[in-house]
C-alpha positions as CSV (number, residue, x, y, z in Angstrom):
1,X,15.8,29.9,-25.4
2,X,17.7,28.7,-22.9
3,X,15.4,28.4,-19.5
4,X,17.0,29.4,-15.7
5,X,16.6,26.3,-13.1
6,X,14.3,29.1,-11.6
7,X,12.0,29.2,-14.4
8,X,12.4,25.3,-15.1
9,X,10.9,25.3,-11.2
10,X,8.1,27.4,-11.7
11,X,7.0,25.7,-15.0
12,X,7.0,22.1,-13.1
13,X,5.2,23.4,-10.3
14,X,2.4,24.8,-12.9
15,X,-0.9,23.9,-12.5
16,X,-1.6,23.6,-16.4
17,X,0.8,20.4,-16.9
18,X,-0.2,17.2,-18.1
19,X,-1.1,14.9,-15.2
20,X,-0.6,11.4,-14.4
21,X,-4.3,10.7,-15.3
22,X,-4.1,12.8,-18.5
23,X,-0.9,10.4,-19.0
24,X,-2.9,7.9,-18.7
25,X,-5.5,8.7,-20.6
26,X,-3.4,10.0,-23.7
27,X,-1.1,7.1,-23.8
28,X,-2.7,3.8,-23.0
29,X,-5.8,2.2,-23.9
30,X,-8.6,0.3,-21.8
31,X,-6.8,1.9,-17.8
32,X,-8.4,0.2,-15.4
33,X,-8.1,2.0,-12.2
34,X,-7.8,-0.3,-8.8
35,X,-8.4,1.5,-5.7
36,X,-6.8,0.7,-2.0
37,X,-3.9,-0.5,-0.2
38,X,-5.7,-3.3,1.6
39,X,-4.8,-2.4,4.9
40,X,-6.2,1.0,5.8
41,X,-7.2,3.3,3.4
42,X,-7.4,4.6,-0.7
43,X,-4.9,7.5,-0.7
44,X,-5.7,9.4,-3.5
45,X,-2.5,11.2,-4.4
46,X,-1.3,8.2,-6.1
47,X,-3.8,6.5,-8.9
48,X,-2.6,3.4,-10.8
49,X,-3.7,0.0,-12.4
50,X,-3.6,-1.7,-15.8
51,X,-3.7,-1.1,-19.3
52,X,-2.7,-1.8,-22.5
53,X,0.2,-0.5,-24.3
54,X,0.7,-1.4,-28.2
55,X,-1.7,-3.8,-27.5
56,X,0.4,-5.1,-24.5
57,X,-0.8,-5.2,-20.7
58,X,1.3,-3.1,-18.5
59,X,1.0,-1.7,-15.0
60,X,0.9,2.1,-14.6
61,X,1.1,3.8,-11.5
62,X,1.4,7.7,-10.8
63,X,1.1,10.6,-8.1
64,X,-1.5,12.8,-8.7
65,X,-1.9,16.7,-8.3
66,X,-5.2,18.4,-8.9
67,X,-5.6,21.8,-11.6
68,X,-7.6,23.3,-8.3
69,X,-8.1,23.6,-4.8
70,X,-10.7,21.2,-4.5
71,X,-9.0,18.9,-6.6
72,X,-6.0,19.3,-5.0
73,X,-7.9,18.9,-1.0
74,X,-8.9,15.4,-2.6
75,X,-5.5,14.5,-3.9
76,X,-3.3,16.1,-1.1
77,X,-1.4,18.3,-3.1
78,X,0.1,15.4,-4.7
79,X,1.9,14.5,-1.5
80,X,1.2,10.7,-0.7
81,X,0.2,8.7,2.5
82,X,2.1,5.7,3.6
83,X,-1.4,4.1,1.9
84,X,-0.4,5.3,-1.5
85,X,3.0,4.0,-1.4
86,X,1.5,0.2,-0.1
87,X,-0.9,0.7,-2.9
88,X,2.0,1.2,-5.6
89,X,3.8,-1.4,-4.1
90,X,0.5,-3.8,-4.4
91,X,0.0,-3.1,-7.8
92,X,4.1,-3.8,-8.5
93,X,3.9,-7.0,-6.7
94,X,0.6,-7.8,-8.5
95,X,2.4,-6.7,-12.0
96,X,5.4,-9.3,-11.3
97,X,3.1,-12.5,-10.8
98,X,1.5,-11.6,-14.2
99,X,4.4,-10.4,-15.7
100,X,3.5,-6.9,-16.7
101,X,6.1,-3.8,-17.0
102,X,5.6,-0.8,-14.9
103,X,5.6,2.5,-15.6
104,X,5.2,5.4,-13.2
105,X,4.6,9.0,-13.5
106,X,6.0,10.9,-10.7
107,X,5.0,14.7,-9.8
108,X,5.3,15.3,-6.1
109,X,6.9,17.7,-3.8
110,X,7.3,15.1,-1.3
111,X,5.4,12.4,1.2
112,X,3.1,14.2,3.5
113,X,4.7,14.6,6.2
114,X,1.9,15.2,8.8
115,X,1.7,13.3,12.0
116,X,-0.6,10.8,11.1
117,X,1.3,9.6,8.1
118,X,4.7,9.6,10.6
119,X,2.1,7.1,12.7
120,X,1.6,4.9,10.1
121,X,5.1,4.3,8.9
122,X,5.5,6.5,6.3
123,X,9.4,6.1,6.1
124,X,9.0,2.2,6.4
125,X,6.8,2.3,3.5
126,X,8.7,4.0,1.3
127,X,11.9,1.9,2.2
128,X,9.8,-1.2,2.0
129,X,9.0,0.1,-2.0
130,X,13.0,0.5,-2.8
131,X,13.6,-2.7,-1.4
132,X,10.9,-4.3,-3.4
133,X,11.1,-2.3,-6.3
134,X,15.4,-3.0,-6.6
135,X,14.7,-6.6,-7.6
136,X,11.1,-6.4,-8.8
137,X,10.9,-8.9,-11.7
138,X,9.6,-6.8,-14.4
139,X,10.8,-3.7,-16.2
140,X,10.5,-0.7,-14.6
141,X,10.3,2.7,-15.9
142,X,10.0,5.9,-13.9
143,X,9.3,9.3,-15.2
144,X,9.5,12.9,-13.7
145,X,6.1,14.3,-14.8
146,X,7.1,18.1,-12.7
147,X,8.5,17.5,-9.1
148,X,10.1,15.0,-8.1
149,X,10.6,15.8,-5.0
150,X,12.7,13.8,-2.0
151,X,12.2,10.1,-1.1
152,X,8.5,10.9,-1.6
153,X,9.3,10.7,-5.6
154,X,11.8,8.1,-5.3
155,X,9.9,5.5,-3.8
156,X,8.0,5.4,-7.5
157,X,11.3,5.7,-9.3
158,X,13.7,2.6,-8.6
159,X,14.0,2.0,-11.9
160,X,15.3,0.2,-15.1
161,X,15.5,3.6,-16.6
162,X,14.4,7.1,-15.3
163,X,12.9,9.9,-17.7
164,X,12.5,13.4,-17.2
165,X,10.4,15.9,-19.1
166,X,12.2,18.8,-20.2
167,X,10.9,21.2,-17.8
168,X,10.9,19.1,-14.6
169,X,12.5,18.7,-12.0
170,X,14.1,15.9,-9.2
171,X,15.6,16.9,-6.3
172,X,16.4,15.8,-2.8
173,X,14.3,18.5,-1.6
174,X,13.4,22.0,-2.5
175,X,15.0,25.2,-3.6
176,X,13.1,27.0,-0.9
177,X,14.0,23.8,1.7
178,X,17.5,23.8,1.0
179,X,17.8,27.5,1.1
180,X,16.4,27.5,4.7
181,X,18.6,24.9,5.9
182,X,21.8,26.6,3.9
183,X,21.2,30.0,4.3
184,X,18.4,30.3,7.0
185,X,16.6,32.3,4.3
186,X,14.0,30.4,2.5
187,X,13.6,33.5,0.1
188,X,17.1,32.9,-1.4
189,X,15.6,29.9,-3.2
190,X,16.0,31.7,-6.5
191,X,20.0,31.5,-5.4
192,X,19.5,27.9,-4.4
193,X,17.7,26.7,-7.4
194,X,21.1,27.3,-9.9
195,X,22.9,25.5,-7.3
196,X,21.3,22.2,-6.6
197,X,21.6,20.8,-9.7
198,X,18.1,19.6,-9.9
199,X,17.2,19.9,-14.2
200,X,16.4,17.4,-16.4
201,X,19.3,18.6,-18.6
202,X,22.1,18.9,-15.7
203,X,20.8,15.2,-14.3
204,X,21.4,13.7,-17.9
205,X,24.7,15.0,-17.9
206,X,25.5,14.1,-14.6
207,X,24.0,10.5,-15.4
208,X,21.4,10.0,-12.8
209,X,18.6,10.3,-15.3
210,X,19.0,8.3,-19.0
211,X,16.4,10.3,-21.1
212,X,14.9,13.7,-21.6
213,X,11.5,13.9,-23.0
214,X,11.8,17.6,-24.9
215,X,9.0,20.1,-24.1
216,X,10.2,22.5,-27.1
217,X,11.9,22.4,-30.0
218,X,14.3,24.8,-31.5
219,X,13.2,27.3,-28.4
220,X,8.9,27.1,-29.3
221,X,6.8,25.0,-26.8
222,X,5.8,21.8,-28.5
223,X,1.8,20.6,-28.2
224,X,0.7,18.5,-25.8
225,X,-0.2,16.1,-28.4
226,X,3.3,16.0,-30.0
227,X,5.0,15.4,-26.1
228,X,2.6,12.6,-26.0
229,X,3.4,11.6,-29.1
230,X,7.0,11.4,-28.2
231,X,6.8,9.9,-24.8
232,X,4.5,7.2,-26.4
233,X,6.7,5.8,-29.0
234,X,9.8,6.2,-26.4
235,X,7.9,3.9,-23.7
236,X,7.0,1.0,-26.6
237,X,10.9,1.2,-27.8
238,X,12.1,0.8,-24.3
239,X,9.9,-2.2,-23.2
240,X,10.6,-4.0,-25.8
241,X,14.3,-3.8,-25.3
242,X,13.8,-4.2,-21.3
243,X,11.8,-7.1,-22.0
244,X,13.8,-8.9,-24.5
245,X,17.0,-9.4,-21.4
246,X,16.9,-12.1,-19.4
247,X,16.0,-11.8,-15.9
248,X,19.6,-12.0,-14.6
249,X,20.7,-9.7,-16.9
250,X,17.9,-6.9,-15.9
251,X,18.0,-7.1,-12.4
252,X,21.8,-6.5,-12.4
253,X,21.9,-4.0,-15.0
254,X,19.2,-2.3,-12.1
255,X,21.8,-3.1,-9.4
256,X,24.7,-1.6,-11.1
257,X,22.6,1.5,-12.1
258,X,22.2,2.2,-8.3
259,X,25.6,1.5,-7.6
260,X,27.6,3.9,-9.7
261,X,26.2,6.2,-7.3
């Protein structure tokens, strides 16, 4: 069954997907969380640290939504502070001195865009993690968890490659956004939604994404288990090839992904 970019919207946005912690959880061993940015604050939309993969360290680093509104009150809605992206970026700079990949898990509808986080440099921070993250000296791996919304997801997804589950999305903002700004009508976002382009299937063939990570198989949901399954045995094939280039080799391959733009 073929899904509308509607539907494909409503199913990322859904409070019963995976998280990044239930990624984390289901696909490495031994995560150790770290906590803070080191200069103001722990921002709790974005959770990261290091574990072991196949038996191999590697850095993993993703925005977090809560199942509830308490949850959610605690991890913003899954809308980061400047704090979370200076804590990505410490962990990515503390992943190139000890040469670990890093992997991140990105399900956001954007950075929080409240005054304070404008006060803070919320723009400089997330410019500061492209900069750093376009000739970070590890492999990099992003994937779209469920939204990946604006230059809130793609500060986390300056990648080697970027992934998308089936029934995500990644946009440069929202259906009911670009509607708004379009059409002055934010209810049109149905409308919107088929226009923007914004699926996991359309961005594969349009080449901004390399892989989709299927949610269903022959038109039946697959489990949990079997996506993680999947995603799992995609991530360990992937490092291993990332890791085998020389660094030359992977940093331009990273430049001239970017550039075809």
């Amino acid at each position: 069954m073929t899904r509308t970019a509607h539907e494909i919207v409503q199913i990322a946005r859904s409070k019963d997907r995976l998280t990044a912690l239930d990624y984390f959880e289901k696909i490495f061993d031994e995560y150790q969380e770290f906590h803070g940015d080191r200069l103001f604050s722990d921002d709790e939309a974005v959770v990261g640290g290091v574990a072991l993969l196949d038996n191999k360290p590697v850095t993993v680093i993703g925005i977090q939504k809560g199942r509830n509104l308490p949850e959610n009150l605690r991890r913003n809605f899954g809308s980061p502070h400047p704090e979370g992206y200076r804590k990505a970026l410490r962990l990515m700079k503390q992943a190139e001195k000890f040469q670990r990949p890093v992997i991140t898990f990105i399900n956001t509808a954007g950075a929080f865009c409240g005054i304070g986080a404008e006060e803070r440099g919320e723009g400089e921070a997330i410019a500061k993690n492209l900069l750093e993250m376009s000739d970070l000296k590890v492999p990099i791996i992003a994937i779209i968890i469920g939204e990946g919304g604006s230059g809130g997801a793609l500060a986390l997804a300056l990648g080697d490659e970027v992934w998308m589950l089936e029934h995500s999305i990644y946009a440069i903002l929202s259906p009911e956004g670009f509607a708004s700004i379009l059409w002055k009508d934010g209810s049109r976002s149905v409308e919107a939604a088929e226009l923007m382009k914004i699926t996991a299937r359309e961005l594969k063939e349009l080449g901004v994404i390399e892989r989709v990570i299927p949610e269903t198989f022959r038109g039946e949901p697959l489990t949990q288990a079997a996506i993680v399954k999947r995603l799992k045995a995609d991530l360990i094939y992937k490092l291993k090839e990332l890791s085998s280039k020389e660094l030359p080799e992977l940093l331009e391959a990273r430049y001239q992904r970017f550039r075809k733009y």
